[in-house]
C-alpha positions, 0 to 999 in steps of 0.5 A: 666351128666354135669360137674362143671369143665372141664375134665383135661388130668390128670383126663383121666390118673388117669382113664385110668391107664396111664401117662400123656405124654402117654394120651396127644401123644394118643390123639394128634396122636403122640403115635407111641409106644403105644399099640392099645389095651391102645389107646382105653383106653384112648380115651374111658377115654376121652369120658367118662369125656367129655375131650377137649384139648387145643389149643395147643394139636389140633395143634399136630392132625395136625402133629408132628414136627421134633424135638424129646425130651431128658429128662437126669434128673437124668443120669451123664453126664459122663456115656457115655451119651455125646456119645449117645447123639452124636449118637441120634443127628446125627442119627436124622439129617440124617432123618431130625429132631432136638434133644432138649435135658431137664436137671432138675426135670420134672414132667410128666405133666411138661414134656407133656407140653413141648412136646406139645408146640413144638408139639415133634414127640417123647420123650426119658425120661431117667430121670424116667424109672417108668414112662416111660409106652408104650409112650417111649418104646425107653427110656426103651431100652437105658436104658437096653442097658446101664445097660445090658451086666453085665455078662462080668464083671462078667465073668472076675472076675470069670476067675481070681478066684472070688467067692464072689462078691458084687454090688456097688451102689449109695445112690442118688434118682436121679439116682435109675432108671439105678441104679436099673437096673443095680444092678439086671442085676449084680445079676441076672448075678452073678446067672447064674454064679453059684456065692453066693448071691450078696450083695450091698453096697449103697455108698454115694459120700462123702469120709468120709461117704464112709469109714464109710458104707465101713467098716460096709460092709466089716465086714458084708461080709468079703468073699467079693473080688471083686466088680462092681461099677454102675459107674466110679465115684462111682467106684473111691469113693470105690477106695479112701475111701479102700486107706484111710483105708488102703486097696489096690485094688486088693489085698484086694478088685478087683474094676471094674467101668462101662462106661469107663470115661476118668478119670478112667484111671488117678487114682492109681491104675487105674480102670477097667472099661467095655466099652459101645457102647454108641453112637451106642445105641444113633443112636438106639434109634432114629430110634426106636423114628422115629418108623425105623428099627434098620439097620446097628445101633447094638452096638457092645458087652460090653468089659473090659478095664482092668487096675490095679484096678481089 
């Protein structure tokens, strides 16, 4: 049957249940990741519509390059990404490839042809874990690596007598896809503790809205003592919007950060945190993206630097 206009790569997406990125590195021969069963999906799709790739996406059958792709739209900066971003780079210069890391909102056709023009031998979106599919399986596990080990500040509440706990998490769209991990990796942790339900408080940056939603909580849940923060920064907003109110940490609410940014330990009182080995996660992810066994790249178990806070 003829066609009035030309098949696009998101026409064979929308038919074959996947992304874009996905069916762009299917077709160009770059899917490493991608399960057999979902590459014949796709080139099926292909067939189907009469799909013909461009100039650029016949250049990929030729060979990927050694540069592998980063999007960190979404991610802060300072929760241990510059650490495993140094250990993704250095990981992929001892195998000869370059990192070529993306800031800002990408669209997953924006970030296909990306791909595409430098002709990447791998992506590691960690900017949008809902699209990350069978393509980036190595994106999917950073961020486990990053949200996960959530019983370890669990476990140290308990042990200084906390029963009621509570999550704290951020109110940007941005940063829902390791947020979101990470406040059910909490709970989940909370429940295997034997610990009541796990609330979440959703707490914007600014102080002054910070308070307000502070106080709404602690009228809601007055069992409340301790609570896990996503990060060191937002950690730090709960620090300041209980001074202001007249709370003190921990008499009155424990605190405990994640990631262990150097700021954390600057602030009265200072913050509990829990230490990520971020860069050994980064040197994972890149043999994972070079399609290489995980050897000598295990981080070591999350830890609790404890301070004043918690």
């Amino acid at each position: 049957m003829s066609r009035s206009t030309r098949a696009t790569a998101k026409d064979v997406a929308r038919a074959s249940g996947v992304s874009q990125t996905t069916v762009s590195f299917v077709l160009n021969g770059a899917a490493g990741h991608v399960s057999e069963e979902t590459r014949e999906r796709v080139r099926q799709a292909a067939r189907d519509l009469g799909y013909v790739p461009n100039g650029s996406a016949q250049a990929l059958r030729k060979g990927a390059s050694r540069i592998v792709l980063l999007n960190v739209e979404g991610v802060p900066t300072g929760s241990g990404l510059g650490s495993y971003i140094k250990g993704l780079d250095a990981e992929l210069a001892v195998h000869q490839h370059v990192l070529l890391v993306l800031h800002g909102h990408l669209s997953s056709q924006a970030l296909s042809d990306v791909a595409q023009a430098v002709s990447a031998r791998a992506v590691i979106d960690l900017g949008d874990a809902g699209r990350a599919d069978d393509i980036v399986a190595d994106a999917e596990t950073s961020l486990d690596a990053f949200s996960a080990q959530a019983d370890v500040p669990v476990r140290y509440l308990v042990d200084r007598g906390h029963r009621h706990l509570a999550a704290v998490m951020p109110d940007t769209p941005e940063l829902q896809a390791l947020a979101g991990l990470r406040g059910r990796l909490i709970r989940q942790a909370t429940h295997a503790a034997g610990l009541p339900d796990c609330p979440t408080l959703v707490l914007p940056g600014g102080l002054g809205a910070a308070e307000e939603r502070l106080r709404a909580f602690r009228t809601d849940h007055p069992d409340v003592t301790a609570v896990l923060a996503y990060n060191d920064d937002l950690a730090l907003v709960m620090l300041a919007a209980m001074r202001n109110m007249g709370l003190r940490a921990p008499g009155d609410l424990a605190v405990v950060g994640f990631d262990d940014t150097p700021h954390g330990a600057l602030f009265s009182p200072a913050l509990t945190t829990v230490h990520l080995d971020a860069e050994a996660i980064g040197r994972s992810a890149a043999r994972t993206a070079l399609g290489l066994p995980a050897v000598d790249t295990a981080s070591r178990p999350a830890r609790v630097i404890v301070r004043e806070s918690a």
